[in-house]
C-alpha positions as CSV (number, residue, x, y, z in Angstrom):
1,X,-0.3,2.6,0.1
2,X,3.3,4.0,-0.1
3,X,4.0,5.0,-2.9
4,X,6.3,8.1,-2.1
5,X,7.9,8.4,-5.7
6,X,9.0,11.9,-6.8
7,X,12.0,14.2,-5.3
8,X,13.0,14.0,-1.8
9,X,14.5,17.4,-0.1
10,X,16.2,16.7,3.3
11,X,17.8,18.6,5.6
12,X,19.1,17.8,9.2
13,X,19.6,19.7,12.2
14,X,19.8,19.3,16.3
15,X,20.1,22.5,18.1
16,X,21.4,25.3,16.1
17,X,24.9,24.8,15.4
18,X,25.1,21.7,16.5
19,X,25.4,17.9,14.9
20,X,23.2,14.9,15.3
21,X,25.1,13.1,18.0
22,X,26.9,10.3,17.1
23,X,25.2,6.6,17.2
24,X,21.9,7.9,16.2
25,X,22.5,7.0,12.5
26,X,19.8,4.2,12.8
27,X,16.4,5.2,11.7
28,X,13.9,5.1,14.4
29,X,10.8,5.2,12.0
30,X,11.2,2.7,9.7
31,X,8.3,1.0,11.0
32,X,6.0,3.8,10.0
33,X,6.9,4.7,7.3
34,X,4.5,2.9,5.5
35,X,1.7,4.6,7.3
36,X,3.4,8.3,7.1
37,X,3.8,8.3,3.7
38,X,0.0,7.6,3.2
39,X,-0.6,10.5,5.3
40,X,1.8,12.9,3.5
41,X,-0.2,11.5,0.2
42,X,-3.7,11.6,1.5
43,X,-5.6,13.8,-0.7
44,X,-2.6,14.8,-3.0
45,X,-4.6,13.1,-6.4
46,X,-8.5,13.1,-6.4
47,X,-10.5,10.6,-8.2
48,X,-10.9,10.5,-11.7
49,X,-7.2,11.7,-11.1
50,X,-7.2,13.7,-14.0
51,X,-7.5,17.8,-14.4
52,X,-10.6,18.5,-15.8
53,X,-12.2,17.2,-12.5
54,X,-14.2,19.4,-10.4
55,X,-12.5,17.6,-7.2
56,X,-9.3,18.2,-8.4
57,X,-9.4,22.4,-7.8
58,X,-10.1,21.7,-3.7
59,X,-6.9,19.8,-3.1
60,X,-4.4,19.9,0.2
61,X,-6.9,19.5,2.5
62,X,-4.7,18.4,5.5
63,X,-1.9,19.4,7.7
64,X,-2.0,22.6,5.7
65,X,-0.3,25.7,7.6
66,X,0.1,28.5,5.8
67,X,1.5,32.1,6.5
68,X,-0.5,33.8,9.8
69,X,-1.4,36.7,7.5
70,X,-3.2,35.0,5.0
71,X,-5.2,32.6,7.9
72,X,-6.3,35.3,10.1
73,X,-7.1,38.0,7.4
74,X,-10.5,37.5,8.9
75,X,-9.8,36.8,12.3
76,X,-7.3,34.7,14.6
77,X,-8.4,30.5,14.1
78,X,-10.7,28.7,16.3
79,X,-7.8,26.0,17.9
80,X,-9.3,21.8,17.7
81,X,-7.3,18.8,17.0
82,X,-8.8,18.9,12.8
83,X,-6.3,18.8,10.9
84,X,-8.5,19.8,7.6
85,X,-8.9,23.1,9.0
86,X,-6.4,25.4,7.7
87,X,-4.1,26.7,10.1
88,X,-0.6,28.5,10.4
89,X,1.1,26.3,13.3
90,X,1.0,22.7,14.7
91,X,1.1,21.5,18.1
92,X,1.5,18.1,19.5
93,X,1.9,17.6,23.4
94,X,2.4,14.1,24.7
95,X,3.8,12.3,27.8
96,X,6.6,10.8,27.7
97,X,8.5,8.1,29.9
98,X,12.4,8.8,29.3
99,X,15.4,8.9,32.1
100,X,17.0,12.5,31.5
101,X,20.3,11.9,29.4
102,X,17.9,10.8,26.7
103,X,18.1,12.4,23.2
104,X,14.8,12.5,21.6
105,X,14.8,12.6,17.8
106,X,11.9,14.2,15.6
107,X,11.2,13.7,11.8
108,X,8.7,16.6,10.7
109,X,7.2,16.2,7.3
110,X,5.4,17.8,4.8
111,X,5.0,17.9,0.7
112,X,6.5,21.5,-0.7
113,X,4.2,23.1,-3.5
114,X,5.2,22.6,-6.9
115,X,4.0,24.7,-10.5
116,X,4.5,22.7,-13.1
117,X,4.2,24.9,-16.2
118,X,4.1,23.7,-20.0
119,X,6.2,26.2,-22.3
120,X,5.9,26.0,-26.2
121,X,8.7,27.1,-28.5
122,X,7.5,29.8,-30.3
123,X,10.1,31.5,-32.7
124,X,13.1,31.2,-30.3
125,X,11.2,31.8,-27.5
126,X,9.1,30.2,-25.2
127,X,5.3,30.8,-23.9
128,X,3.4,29.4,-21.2
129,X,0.3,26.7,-22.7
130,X,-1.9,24.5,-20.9
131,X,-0.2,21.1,-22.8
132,X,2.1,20.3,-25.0
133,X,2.6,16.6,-27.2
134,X,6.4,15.8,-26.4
135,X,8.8,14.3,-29.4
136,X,8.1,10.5,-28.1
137,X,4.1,11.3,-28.8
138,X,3.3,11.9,-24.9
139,X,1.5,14.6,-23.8
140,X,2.1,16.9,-20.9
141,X,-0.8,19.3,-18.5
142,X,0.1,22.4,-16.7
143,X,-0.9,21.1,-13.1
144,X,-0.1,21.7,-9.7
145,X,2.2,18.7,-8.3
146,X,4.1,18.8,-4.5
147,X,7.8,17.1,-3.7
148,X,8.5,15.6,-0.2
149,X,10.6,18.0,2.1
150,X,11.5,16.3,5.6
151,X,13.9,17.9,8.5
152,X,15.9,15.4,11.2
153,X,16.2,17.3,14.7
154,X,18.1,15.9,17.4
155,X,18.1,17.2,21.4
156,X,19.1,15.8,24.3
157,X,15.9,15.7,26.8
158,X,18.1,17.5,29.2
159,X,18.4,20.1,27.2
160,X,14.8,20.8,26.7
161,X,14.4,21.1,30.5
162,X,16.6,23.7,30.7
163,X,13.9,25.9,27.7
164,X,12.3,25.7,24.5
165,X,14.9,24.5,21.4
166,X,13.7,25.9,17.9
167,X,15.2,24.5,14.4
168,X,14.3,26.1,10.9
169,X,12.5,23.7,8.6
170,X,12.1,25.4,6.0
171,X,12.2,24.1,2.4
172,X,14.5,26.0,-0.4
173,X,12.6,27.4,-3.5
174,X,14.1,25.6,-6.6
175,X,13.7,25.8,-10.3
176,X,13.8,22.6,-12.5
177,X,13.4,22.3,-16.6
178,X,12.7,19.4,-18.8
179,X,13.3,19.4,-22.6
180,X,10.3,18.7,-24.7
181,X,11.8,19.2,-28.5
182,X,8.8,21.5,-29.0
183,X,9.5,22.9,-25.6
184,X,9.9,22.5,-22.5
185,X,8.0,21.8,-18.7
186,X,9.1,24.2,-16.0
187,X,8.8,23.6,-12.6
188,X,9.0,26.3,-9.9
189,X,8.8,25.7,-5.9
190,X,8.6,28.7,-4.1
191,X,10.2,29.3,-0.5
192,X,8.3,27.8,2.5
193,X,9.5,29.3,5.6
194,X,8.9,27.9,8.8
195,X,10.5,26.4,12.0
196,X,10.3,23.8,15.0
197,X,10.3,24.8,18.6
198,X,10.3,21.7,21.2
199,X,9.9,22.0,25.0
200,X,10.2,19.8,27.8
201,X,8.4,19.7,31.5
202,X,9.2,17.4,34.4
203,X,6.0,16.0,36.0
204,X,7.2,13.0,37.9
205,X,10.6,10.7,38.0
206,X,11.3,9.8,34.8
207,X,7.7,11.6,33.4
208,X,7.8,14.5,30.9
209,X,5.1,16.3,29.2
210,X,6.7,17.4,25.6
211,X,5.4,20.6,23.5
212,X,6.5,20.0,19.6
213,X,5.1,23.1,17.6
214,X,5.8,23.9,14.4
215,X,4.8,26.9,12.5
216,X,5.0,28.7,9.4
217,X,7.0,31.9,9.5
218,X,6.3,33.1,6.2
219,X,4.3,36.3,5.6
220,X,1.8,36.2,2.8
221,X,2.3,39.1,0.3
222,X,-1.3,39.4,-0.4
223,X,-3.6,38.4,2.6
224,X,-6.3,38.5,0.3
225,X,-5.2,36.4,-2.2
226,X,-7.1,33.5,-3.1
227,X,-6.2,30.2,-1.6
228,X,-4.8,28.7,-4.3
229,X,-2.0,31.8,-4.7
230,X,-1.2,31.2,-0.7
231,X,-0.3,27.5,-0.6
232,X,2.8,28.1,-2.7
233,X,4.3,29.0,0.8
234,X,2.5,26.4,2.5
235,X,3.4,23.0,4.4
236,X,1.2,20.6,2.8
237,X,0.2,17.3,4.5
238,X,2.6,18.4,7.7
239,X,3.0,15.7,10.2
240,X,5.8,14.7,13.4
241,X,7.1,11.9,14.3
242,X,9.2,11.1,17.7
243,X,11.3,8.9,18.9
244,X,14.7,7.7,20.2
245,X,16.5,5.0,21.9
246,X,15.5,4.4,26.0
247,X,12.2,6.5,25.7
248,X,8.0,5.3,25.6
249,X,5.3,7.5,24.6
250,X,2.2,7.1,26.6
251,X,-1.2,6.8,24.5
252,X,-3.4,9.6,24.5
253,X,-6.4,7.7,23.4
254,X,-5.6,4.9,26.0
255,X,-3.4,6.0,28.2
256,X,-2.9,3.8,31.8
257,X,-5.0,4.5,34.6
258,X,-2.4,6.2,36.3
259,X,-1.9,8.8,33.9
260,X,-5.2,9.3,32.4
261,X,-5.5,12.5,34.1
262,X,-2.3,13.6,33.2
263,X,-3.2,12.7,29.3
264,X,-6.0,15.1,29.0
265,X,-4.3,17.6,30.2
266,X,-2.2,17.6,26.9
267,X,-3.6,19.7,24.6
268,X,-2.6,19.0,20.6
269,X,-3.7,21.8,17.5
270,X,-4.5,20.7,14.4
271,X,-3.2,17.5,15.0
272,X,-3.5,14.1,16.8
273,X,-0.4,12.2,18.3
274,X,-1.1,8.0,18.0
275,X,1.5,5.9,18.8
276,X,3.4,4.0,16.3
277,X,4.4,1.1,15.1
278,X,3.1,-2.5,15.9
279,X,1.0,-3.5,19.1
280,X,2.0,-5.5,22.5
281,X,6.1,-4.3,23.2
282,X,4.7,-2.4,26.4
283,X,3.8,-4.3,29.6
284,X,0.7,-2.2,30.2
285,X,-0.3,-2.0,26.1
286,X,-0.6,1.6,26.2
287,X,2.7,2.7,25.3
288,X,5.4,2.5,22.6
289,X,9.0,3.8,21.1
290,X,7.6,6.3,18.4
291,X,4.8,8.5,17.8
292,X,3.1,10.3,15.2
293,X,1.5,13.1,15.3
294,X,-0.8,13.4,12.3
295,X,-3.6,16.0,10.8
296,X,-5.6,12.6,10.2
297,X,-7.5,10.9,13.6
298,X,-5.8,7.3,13.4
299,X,-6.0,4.6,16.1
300,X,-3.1,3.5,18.0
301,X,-0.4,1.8,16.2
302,X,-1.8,2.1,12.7
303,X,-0.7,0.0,9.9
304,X,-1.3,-0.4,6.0
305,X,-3.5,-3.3,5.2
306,X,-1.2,-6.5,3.6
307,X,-3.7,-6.2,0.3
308,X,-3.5,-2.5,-0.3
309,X,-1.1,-2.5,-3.6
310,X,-0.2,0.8,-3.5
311,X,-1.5,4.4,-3.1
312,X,-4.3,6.2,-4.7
313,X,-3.4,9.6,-2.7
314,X,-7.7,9.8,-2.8
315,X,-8.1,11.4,0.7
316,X,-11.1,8.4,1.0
317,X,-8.5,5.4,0.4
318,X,-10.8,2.8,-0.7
319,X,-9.1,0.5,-2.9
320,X,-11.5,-2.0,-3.8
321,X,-14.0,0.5,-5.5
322,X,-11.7,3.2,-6.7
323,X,-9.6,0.4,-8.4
324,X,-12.7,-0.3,-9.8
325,X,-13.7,3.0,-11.4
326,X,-10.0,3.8,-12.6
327,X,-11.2,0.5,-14.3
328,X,-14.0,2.3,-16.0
329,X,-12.2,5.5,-17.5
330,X,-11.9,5.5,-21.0
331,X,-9.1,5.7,-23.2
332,X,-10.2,9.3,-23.6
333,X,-9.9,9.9,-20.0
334,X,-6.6,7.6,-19.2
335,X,-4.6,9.6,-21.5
336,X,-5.4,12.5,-19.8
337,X,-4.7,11.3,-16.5
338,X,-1.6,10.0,-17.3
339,X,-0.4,13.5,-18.8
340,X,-1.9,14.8,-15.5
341,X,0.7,13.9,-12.9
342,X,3.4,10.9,-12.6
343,X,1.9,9.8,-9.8
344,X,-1.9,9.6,-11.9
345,X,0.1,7.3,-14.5
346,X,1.5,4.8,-12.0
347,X,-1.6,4.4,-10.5
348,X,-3.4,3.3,-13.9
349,X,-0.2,1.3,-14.6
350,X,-0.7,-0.8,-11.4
351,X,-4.5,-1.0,-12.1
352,X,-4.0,-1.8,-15.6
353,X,-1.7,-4.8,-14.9
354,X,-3.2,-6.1,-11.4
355,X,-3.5,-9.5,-11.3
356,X,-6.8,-11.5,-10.9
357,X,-5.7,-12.5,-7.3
358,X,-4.3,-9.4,-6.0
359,X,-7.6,-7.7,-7.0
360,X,-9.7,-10.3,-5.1
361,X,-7.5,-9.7,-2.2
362,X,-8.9,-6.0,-2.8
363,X,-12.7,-7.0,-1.3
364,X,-11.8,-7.5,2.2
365,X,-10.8,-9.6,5.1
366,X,-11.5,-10.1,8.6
367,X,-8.6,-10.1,11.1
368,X,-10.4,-11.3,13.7
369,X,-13.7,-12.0,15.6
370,X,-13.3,-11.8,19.3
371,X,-13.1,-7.8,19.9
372,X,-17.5,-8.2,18.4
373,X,-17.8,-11.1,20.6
374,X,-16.2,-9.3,24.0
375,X,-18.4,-6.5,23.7
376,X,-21.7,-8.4,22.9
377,X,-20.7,-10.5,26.2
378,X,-19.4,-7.2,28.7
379,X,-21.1,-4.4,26.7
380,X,-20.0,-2.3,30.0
381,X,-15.8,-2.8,28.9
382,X,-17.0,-0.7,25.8
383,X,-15.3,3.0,25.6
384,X,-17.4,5.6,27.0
385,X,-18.0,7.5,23.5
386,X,-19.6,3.9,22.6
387,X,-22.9,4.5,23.7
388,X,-25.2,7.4,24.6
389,X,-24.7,7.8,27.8
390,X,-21.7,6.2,27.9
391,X,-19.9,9.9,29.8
392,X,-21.2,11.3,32.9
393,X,-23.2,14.4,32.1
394,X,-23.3,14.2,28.5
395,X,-26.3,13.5,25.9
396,X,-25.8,14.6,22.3
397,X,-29.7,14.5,21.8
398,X,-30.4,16.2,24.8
399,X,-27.7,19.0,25.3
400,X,-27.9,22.4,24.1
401,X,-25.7,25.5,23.7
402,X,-26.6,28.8,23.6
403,X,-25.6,31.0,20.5
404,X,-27.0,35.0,20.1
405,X,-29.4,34.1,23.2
406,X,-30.9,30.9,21.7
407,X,-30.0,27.8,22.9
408,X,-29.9,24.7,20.1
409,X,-30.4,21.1,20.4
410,X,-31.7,18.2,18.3
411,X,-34.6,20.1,16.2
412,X,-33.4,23.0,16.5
413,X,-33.6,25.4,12.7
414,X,-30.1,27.1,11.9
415,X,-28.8,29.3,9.1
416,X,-25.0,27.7,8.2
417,X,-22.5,30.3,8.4
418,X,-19.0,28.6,8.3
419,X,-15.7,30.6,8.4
420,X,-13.9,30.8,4.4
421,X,-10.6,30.7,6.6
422,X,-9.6,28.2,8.9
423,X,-12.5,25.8,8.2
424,X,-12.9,22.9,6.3
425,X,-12.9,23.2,2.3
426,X,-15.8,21.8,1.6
427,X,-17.8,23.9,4.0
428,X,-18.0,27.0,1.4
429,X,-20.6,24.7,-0.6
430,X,-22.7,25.4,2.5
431,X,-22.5,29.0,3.3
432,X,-26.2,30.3,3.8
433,X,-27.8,27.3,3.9
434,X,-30.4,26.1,6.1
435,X,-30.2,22.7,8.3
436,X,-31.7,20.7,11.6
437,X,-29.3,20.6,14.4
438,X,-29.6,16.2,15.3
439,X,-27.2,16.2,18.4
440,X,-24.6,18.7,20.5
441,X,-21.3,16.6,20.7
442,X,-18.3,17.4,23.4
443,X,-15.2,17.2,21.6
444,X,-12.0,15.7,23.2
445,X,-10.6,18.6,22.9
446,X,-13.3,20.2,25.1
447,X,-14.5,22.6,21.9
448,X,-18.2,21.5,20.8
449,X,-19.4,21.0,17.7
450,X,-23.3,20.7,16.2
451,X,-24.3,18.0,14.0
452,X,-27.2,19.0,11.7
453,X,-28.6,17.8,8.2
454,X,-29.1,20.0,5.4
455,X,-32.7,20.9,4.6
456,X,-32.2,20.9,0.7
457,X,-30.2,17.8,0.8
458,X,-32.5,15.0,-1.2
459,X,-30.7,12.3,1.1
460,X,-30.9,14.2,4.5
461,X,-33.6,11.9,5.9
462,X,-31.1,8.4,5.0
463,X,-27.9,10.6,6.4
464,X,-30.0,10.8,9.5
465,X,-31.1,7.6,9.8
466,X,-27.4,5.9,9.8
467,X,-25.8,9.0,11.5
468,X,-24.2,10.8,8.6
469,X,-24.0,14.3,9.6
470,X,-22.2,18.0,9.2
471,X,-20.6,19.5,12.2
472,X,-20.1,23.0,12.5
473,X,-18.9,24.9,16.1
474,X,-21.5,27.4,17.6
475,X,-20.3,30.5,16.2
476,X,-20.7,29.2,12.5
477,X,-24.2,28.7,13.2
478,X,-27.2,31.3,13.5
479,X,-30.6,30.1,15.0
480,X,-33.8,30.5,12.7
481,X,-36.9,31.6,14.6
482,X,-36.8,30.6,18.7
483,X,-34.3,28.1,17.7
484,X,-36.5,25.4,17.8
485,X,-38.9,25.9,14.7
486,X,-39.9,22.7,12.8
487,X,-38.4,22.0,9.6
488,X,-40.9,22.5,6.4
């Protein structure tokens, strides 16, 4: 799973004007890298991974910030730690443990639109087509495809006390041919403005909280323009990571007693800061040397699975089974895929050429027993969101919120009326539908969210019964009769 392949734009910066200081050469995030490229990748290439798929016109569905203009045509966004809700900034506040001549280095991340357009020769001069057989008998698509763009920033913590250091990370627009013999593929980035402002706040000796917030600076030229027009001057994917020498991030899933308070007072946008890296170098298991801040929800100190072979950018990594339908596609459909995208091609060329053992590898493994076995014997050491009841005060089933006068709760009719524009992609498959609200849910974030099931959705009563559900905030929601009507 990371299979980063393609161009790689870079660009390195500390304050502005100023150079990395010196013996900060090594790289801090080698040990994540595995896990941030998957991130960058997730959802780039949809299954069949070829263009004629329906799933493949609803790509870039995290980390996406795009110009203001464009996101709040229809009003400013509704802030949460999603990161598949489109957005035009990013912010990530931690804690951090750090003495004060500490220079804190950040990595931000994202993949940089690219049009890849097929040109014919057509007396002396060239047209745009939607493929095109190349001399050696390949054939190329028109698609969409995105290259890597990454920034290095450097300050001393110091500095950051003192006020808020900001760093462009913007990515260049670029134009780059290939000869076909019978033509020629074109491919056109467009300019993605945007910077990186970072802040610092004392809150004990030798305790910061850090503000990291990057945002898009560009200005859409149409605000109106359809979603697909607008991510040519998007980040896509974006993600953070910190680090440096002499400096801990604190958890903010499972931070220390001491500071648990001081954890949820940090509030992150669009994203969600885990730490990195492998478990156990912290005394108290609840800190570590790098963090990354991710549009995905990951656990602490993520890692790749040793059998994964290599990515299938699906945004639903599940190697075992999609291995197994890339299996299935026929020779029809392979051909296609590979003139789809590079990055399609390798991923048949791995599957094509696994070996019976690697693919066996593919159907599981357990790492270990005894987390099961501790919570069957001290079911009370669970985490609070385990169990209903688990936090003081709070009962999905039994909680309601009030929206135009009405309160909801489980049973409760609704009319779903999602946002186009800072919401999740797939929800404009659901606009005007009707669904049962099954539970009110407190978010970490302190937003809330309703889970309901859709009334016209043939497998609504099974979704239900193992807990698969929507979620849409109050305001995307309208209540059907007194709120409480039975469904037909």
């Amino acid at each position: 799973m990371a299979d980063t392949g393609g161009e790689v734009g870079t660009a390195c910066a500390a304050a502005p004007g100023r150079d990395i200081p010196e013996g900060l050469s090594a790289d801090p995030f080698a040990r994540v890298g595995a896990v941030a490229d998957a991130v960058l990748y997730e959802g780039y290439l949809l299954y069949p991974y070829r263009r004629s798929s329906a799933k493949n016109r609803v790509r870039w569905q995290f980390g996406v910030l795009l110009p203001r203009t464009w996101v709040e045509a229809d009003g400013p966004v509704a802030e949460g730690i999603s990161g598949s809700a489109d957005s035009w900034y990013q912010r990530t506040e931690c804690l951090l443990r750090a003495a004060p001549d500490t220079v804190l280095r950040l990595r931000v991340r994202y993949l940089q639109l690219q049009r890849k357009q097929i040109e014919a020769l057509d007396e002396g001069r060239y047209r745009p087509v939607e493929s095109l057989r190349g001399d050696d008998g390949t054939v190329q698509l028109s698609f969409d495809e995105a290259v890597p763009y990454e920034v290095d920033l450097a300050w001393p913590l110091a500095e950051l006390l003192r006020g808020p250091c900001t760093a462009e990370v913007s990515a260049p627009p670029a134009v780059d041919t290939e000869e076909l013999g019978a033509g020629r593929v074109v491919r056109r980035r467009e300019h993605v403005r945007a910077h990186t402002t970072v802040a610092a706040e004392q809150l004990a000796d030798g305790l910061f909280r850090l503000c990291v917030r990057t945002e898009n600076a560009g200005e859409a030229p149409d605000a109106r323009a359809p979603r697909a027009e607008a991510l040519r001057q998007a980040l896509l994917a974006a993600h953070t990571l910190l680090g440096g020498e002499g400096l801990e991030f604190v958890s903010q899933t499972d931070p220390p007693a001491a500071l648990r308070d001081r954890a949820r007072g940090c509030r992150s946008a669009f994203t969600f800061p885990v730490l990195g890296g492998p478990a156990g170098r912290s005394a108290d298991g609840a800190t570590g040397p790098v963090l990354l801040s991710a549009p995905i929800i990951l656990p602490d100190h993520p890692q790749v699975a040793p059998e994964s072979p290599g990515d299938l950018h699906d945004a639903a990594e599940i190697d075992e089974i999609l291995t197994l339908r890339t299996m299935l596609l026929t020779d029809e459909e392979k051909a296609e895929a590979r003139a789809t995208d590079p990055r399609a091609a390798r991923i048949l060329d791995r599957v094509d050429t696994m070996p019976p053992e690697v693919f066996a590898n593919l159907h599981g493994a357990i790492r270990s027993l005894a987390p099961a076995q501790e919570a069957r014997e001290a079911p009370e050491a669970r985490p609070a969101w385990w169990q209903e009841g688990g936090d003081a005060g709070l009962s999905p089933t039994t909680d309601t919120v009030t929206v135009d006068g009405v309160p909801l709760g489980t049973g409760s009719r609704v009319r779903l009326n999602p946002r186009l524009r800072g919401a999740d992609a797939q929800d404009m498959f659901l606009v005007g539908r009707t669904a049962e609200v099954a539970a009110v849910f407190h978010d970490v974030d302190g937003s809330m969210h309703l889970a309901v099931t859709v009334d016209d959705d043939p497998a609504a009563e099974l979704h239900g019964w193992y807990g698969r559900f929507h979620y849409f905030r109050p305001d995307e929601l309208k209540p059907l009769g007194d709120g409480a009507e039975p469904r037909p």
